[in-house]
Structure formats: C-alpha cells, structure tokens
ROROZA-394483 format. One record per residue (C-alpha): residue in three letters; residue number from 1; y, x, z. Coordinates in nm, 4 decimals. Each point is the difference from the previous one (the first is absolute). Example, Ala and Ser with C-alpha at 12.3 -4.5 7.8 and 13.67 -1.06 7.14 Angstrom:
2
    r    k        c2        c1        c3
  ALA    1   -0.4500    1.2300    0.7800
  SER    2    0.3440    0.1370   -0.0660
***
This chain:
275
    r    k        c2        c1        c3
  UNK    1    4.6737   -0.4421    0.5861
  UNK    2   -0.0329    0.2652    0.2643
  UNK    3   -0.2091    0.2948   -0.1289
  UNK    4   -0.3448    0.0780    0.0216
  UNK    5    0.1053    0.3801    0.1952
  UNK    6    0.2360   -0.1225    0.2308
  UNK    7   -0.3024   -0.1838    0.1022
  UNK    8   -0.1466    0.3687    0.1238
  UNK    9   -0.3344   -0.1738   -0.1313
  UNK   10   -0.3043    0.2298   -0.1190
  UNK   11   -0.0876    0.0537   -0.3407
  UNK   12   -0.2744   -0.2094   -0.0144
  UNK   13    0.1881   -0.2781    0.1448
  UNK   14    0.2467   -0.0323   -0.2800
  UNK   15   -0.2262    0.0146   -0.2814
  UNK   16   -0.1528   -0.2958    0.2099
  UNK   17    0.3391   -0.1951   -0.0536
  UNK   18    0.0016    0.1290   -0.3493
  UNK   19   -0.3424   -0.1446   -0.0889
  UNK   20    0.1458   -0.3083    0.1550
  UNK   21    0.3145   -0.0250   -0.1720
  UNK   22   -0.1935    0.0888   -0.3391
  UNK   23   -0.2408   -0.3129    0.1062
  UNK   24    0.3414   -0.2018    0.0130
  UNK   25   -0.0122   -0.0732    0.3802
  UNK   26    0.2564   -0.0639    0.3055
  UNK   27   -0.0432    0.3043    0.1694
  UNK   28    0.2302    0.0158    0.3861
  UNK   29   -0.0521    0.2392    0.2601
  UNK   30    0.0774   -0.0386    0.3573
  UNK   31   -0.0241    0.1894    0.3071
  UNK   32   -0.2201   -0.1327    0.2954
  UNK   33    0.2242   -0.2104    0.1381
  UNK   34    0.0588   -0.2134   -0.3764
  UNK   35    0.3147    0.1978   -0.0670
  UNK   36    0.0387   -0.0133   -0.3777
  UNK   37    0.0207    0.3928   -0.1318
  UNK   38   -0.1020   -0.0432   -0.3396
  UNK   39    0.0672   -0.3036   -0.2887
  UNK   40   -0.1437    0.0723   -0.3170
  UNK   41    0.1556   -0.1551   -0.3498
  UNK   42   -0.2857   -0.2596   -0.0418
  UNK   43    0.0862   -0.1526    0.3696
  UNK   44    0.3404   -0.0125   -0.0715
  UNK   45   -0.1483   -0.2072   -0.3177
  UNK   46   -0.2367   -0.2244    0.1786
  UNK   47    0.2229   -0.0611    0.3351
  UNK   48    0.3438   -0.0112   -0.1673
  UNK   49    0.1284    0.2939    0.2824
  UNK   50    0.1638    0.3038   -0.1111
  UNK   51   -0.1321    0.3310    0.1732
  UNK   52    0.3936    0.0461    0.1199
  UNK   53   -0.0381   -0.3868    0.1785
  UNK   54   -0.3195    0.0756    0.1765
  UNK   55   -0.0550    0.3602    0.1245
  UNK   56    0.0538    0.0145    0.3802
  UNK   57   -0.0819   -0.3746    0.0112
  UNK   58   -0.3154   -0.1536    0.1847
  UNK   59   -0.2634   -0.1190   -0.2477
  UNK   60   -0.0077   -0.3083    0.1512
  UNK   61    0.3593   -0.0744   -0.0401
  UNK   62   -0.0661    0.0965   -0.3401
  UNK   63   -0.2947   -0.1905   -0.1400
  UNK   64   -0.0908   -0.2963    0.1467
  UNK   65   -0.3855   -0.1459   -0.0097
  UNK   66   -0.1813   -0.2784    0.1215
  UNK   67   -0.1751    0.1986    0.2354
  UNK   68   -0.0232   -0.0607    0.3597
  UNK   69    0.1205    0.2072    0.2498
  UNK   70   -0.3680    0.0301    0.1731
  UNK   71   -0.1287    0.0927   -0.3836
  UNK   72    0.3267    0.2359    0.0161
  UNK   73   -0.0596    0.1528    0.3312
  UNK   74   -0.4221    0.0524   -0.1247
  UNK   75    0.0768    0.1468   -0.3389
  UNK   76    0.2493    0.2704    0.1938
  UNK   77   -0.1970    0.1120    0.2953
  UNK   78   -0.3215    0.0314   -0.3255
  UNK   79    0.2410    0.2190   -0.1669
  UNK   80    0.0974    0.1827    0.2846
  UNK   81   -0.4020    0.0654    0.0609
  UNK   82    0.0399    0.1554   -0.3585
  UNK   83   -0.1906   -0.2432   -0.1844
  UNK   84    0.1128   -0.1848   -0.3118
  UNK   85    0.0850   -0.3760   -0.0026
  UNK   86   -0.0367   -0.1803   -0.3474
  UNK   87    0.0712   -0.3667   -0.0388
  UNK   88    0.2313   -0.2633   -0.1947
  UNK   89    0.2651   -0.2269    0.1228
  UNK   90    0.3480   -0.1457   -0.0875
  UNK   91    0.2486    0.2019    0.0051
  UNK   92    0.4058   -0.1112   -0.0599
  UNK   93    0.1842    0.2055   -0.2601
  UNK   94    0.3878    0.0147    0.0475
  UNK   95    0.0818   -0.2696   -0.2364
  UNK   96   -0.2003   -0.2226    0.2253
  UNK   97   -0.2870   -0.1176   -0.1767
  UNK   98   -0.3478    0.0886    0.1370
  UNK   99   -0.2908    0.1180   -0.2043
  UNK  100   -0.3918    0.1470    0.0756
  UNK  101   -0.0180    0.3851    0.0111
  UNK  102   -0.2576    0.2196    0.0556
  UNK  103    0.0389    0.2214    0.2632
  UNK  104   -0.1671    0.3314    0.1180
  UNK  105    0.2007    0.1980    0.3266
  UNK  106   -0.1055    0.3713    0.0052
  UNK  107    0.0241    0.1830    0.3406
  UNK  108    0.1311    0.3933   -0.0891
  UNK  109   -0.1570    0.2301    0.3066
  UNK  110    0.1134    0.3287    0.0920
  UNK  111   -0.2111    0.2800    0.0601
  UNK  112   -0.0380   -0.1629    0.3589
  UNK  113   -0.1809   -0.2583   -0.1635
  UNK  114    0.3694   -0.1968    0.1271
  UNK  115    0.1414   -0.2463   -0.1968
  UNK  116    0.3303    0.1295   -0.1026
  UNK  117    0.0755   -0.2593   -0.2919
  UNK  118   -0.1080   -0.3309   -0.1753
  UNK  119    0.0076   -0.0739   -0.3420
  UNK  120   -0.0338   -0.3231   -0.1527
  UNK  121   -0.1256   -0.1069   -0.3442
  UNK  122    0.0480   -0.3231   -0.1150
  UNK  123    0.0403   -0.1710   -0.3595
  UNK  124   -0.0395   -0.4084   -0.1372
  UNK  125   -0.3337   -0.1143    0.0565
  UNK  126   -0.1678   -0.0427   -0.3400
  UNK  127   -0.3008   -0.1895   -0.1595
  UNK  128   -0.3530    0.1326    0.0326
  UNK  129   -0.0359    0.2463   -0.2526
  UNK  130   -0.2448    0.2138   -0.2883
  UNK  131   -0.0919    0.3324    0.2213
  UNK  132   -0.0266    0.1888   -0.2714
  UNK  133    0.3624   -0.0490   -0.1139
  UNK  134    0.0945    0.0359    0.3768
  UNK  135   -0.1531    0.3403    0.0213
  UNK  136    0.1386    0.0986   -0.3362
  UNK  137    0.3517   -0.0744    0.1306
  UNK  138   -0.0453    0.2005    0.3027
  UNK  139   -0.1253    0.3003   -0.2467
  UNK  140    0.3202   -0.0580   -0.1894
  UNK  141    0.1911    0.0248    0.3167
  UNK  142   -0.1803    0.2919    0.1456
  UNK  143    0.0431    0.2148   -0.3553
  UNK  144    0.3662   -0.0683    0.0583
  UNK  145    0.0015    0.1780    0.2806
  UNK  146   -0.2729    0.2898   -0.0200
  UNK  147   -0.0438   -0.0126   -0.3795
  UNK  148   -0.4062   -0.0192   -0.1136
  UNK  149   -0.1229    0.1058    0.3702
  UNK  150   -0.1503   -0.3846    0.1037
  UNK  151   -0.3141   -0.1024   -0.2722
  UNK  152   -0.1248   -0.3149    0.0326
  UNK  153   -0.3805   -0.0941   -0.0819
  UNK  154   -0.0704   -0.3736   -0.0123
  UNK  155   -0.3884   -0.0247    0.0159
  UNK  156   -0.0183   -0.3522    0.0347
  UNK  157   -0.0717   -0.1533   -0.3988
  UNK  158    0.1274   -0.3058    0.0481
  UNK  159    0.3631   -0.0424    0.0831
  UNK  160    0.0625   -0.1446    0.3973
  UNK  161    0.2582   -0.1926    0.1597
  UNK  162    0.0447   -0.1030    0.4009
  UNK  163    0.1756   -0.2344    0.1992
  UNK  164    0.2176    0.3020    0.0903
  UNK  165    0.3489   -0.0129   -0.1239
  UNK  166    0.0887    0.3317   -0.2589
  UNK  167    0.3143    0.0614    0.2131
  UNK  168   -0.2165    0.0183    0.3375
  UNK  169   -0.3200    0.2414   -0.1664
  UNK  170    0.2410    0.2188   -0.1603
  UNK  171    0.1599    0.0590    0.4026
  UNK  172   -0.3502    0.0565    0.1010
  UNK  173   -0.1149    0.2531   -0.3353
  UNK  174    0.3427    0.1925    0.1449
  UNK  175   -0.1014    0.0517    0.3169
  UNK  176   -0.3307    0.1387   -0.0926
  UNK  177    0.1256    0.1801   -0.2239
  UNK  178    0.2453    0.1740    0.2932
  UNK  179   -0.2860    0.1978    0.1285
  UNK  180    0.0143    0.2463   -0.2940
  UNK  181    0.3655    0.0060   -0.0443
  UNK  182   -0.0040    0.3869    0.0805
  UNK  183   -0.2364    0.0411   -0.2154
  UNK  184    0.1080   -0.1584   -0.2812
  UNK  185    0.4094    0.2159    0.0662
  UNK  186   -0.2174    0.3230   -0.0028
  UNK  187   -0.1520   -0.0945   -0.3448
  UNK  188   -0.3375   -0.1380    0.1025
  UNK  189   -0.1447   -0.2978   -0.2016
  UNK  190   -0.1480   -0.3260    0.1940
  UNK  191   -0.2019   -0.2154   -0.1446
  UNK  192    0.0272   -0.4126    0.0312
  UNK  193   -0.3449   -0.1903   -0.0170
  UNK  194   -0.0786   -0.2948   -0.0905
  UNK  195   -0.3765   -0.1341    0.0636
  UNK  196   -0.1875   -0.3373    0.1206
  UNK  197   -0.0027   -0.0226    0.3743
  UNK  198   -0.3567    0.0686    0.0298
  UNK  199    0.1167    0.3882   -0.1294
  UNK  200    0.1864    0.0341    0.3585
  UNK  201   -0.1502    0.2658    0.2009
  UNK  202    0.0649   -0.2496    0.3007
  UNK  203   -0.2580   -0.1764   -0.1401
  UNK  204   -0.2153    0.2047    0.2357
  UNK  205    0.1580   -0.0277    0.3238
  UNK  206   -0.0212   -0.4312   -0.0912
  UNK  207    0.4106   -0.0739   -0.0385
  UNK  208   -0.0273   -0.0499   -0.3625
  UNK  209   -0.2902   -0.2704   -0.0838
  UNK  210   -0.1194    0.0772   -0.3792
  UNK  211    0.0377   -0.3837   -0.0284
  UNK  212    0.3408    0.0144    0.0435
  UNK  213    0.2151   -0.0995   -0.3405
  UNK  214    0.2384    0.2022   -0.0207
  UNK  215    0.1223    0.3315   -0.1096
  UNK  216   -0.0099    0.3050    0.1872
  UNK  217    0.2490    0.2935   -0.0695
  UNK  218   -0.0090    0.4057    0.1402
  UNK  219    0.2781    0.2505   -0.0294
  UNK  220   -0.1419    0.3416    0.0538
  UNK  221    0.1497    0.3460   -0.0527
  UNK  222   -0.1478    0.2012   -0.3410
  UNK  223    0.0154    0.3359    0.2211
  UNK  224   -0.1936   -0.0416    0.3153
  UNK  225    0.2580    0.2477    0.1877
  UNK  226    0.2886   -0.1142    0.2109
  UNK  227    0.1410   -0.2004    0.2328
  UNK  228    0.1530   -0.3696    0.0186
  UNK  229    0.2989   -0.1287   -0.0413
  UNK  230    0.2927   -0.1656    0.1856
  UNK  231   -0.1800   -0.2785    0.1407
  UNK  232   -0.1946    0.2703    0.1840
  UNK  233   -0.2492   -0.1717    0.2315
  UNK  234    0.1942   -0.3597   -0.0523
  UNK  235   -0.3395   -0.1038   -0.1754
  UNK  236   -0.2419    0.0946    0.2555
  UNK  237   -0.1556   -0.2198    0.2448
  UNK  238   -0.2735   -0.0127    0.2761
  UNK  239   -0.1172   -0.2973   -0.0595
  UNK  240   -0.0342    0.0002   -0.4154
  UNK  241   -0.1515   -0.3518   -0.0471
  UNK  242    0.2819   -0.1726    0.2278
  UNK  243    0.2987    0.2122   -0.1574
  UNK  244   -0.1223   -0.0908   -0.3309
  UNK  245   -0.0005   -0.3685    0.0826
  UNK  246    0.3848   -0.0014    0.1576
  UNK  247    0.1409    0.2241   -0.2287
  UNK  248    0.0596   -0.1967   -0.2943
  UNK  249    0.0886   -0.3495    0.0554
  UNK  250   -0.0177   -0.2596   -0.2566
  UNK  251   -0.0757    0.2113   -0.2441
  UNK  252   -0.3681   -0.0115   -0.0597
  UNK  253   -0.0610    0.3631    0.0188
  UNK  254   -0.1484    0.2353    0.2080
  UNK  255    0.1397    0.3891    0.0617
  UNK  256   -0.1975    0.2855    0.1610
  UNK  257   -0.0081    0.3672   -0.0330
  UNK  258   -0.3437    0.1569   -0.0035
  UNK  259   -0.1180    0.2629   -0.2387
  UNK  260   -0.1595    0.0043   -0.3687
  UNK  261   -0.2242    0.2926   -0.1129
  UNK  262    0.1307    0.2349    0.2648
  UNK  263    0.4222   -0.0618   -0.0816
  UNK  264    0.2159   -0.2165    0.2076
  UNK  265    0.0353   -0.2917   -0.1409
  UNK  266    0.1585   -0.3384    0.0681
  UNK  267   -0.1382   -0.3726   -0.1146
  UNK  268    0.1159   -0.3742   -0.0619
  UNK  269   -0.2239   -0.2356   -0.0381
  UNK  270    0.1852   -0.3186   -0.1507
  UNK  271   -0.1746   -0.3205    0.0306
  UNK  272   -0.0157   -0.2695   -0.2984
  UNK  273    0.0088   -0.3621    0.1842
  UNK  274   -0.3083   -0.1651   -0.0390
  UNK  275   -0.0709   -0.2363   -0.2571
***
C-alpha cells in the first residue's frame, strides 16, 4: 500500500483516512482525472486488488458499477464543483461477483478552492440499524484515532433506528466530523449530539419540520476558537435548502452546516420511513 506521506497530503487529511480505516472502510484516492494514487488495506479487502495492481490505473478500469455513463459524467463534473456525491449502487469486485455498497466520493480542494484530488469511501451496504450502537461505533473509531477527544451525548430516551444503512450514516458522521479535524490534532475536544429533530436549530429557518421522525445529530467543536478542516468550504452552499436535498442520495438524511450557540457546527438529520 503506497504511504500516507508520499501522498504530500495535510495533516488533517490523513487522520481523515485514519478515522476511516479505524471505521473499517475502502478508502482510494485519485487525482482529478480518476488516476488511482492511494488504495487503502480495507479496498484491497472489499475489491480483491492489491495497492501494487491498481496505483496508476483509471478507477474505472478498476471497479466496475452499474452506473451509467450520463450518471458518471453528472457525479464528476458535481465533484469537480466541490460538492460531495453520496449514493449506492453495484459495484463488481475482482472475483466477479457483484454486491450493494454504500458509497460517499469526497472532493479534496486546494487553497484555490481547486479540486486537486478525490477520495472515495465505500463499504457493503448493510441492514437498517440501532443509532445508538451506530454512533457508539463511530466513538470507538474516533478514540482510536484521537484517544477521549470525541464525547457523545444521546438525548433521545428511547433508542432510534432509520431506513439508513449503518455503513452509509457512519460515511456521513465522518464527514461532519472533518470540519474539526484540526481541532481535534491540536488537542481540542468536539462534541457529537444526539437529539429529536425538532432540537435542530434549522428548525427556524423551516428545513427541518418538528414532525419529522427521525433523529437529528450535531458535531460541534468544545473550544469555540479555530478554523475548519480539510474539506474547507466543500460543505458550503448558496442555495442551503437545494444542496441539502442533492447531497445525500438515498440515504434519508439531510446535511447542512449552520451554527449552534455561537460555534460552528455541522448537522444530519436522518429520517425514519414512515410507518
């Protein structure tokens, strides 16, 4: 597996692919133009490739999905806008056999706001899941990596489940959680929320109706001081309510930045279906 540092990636960006890795998913890299430049071990699981077969290679040489090439040539020029694109589909593993992942592409921007690099998360699609034992996994993870510096609250009594599967929340919980990754290497503590949908300050501005079942969830940094991470502005948009209708697809949740009693902050809002 080619090295994190050869990958001349920031700080914050590796300890991105090490919350990953801890969380047990395919983590590849490319450059703009789908070059392969990075294979973690858990792809090399999941796809049956070796980091030595694959670097250099075009990812779509590499893994194969039943995606279309309009749906291919959409997802790109989204990325290349520096927004994320979150989905499932098929994808074909070496040995041939096809199976359900969720997937989650993540556009790395330059200080240009440029998109200089891709990575892509993926891992089996599982069953709807407890969210309680979802978000205590992702603790586990994140102590792995920045020992006792994520808490989680759960403020919801009763324990909650959605139509969302673990594999694609825990994705989402990591990108949120990306805004504070400097933060959390300089020793900072963030805190992970979880509350009822009618506690989402969005409430307000009418994207979040109280009515809503569902579960709502905000990462916000303990020390109101600093800046974000390496998603940078990746998570901004000018039109809030649109963005967070397109930027998760298919996986009943809702992501928007915003901010809670004065500190950045960033929010899911994951819908249970309806009875």
């Amino acid at each position: 597996m080619l090295a994190m540092d050869q990958l001349h990636l920031e700080t914050a960006t590796r300890s991105y692919f090490r919350l990953l890795e801890a969380l047990r998913h395919s983590v590849i890299a490319t450059d703009p133009a789908g070059v392969i430049t990075y294979w973690s071990d858990a792809a090399e699981l999941l796809y049956g490739w070796s980091a030595e077969e694959v670097l250099g290679k075009q990812i779509i040489e590499v893994i194969a999905t039943d995606i279309s090439k309009v749906e291919a040539v959409s997802i790109m020029q989204s990325l290349s806008n520096g927004q994320v694109w979150s989905s499932t589909f098929a994808v074909r593993i070496r040995s041939g056999e096809s199976l359900q992942a969720a997937v989650t592409d993540v556009p790395l921007l330059d200080e240009n706001h440029s998109v200089v690099g891709i990575v892509g998360i993926s891992a089996p699609l599982d069953e709807p899941s407890d969210v309680n034992a979802t978000l205590l996994e992702f603790v586990a993870a994140c102590n792995a990596v920045w020992p006792q510096r994520v808490r989680l609250t759960i403020r919801k009594n009763a324990s909650s489940r959605v139509g969302s599967s673990p594999s694609h929340v825990l994705q989402l919980l990591s990108l949120l959680l990306a805004r504070f990754i400097d933060r959390l290497e300089s020793g900072s503590t963030v805190d992970l929320i979880m509350d009822s949908p009618a506690g989402s300050p969005f409430v307000d501005f009418h994207l979040v109706s109280t009515l809503d079942r569902g579960v709502y969830i905000s990462i916000t940094e303990t020390n109101p001081q600093g800046g974000f991470g390496i998603l940078r502005d990746g998570l901004h948009a000018s039109a809030p309510t649109d963005y967070a209708a397109t930027l998760v697809k298919m996986v009943n949740g809702m992501m928007m930045f915003g901010s809670s009693n004065a500190r950045p902050a960033v929010h899911l809002l994951l819908r249970a279906p309806t009875a």
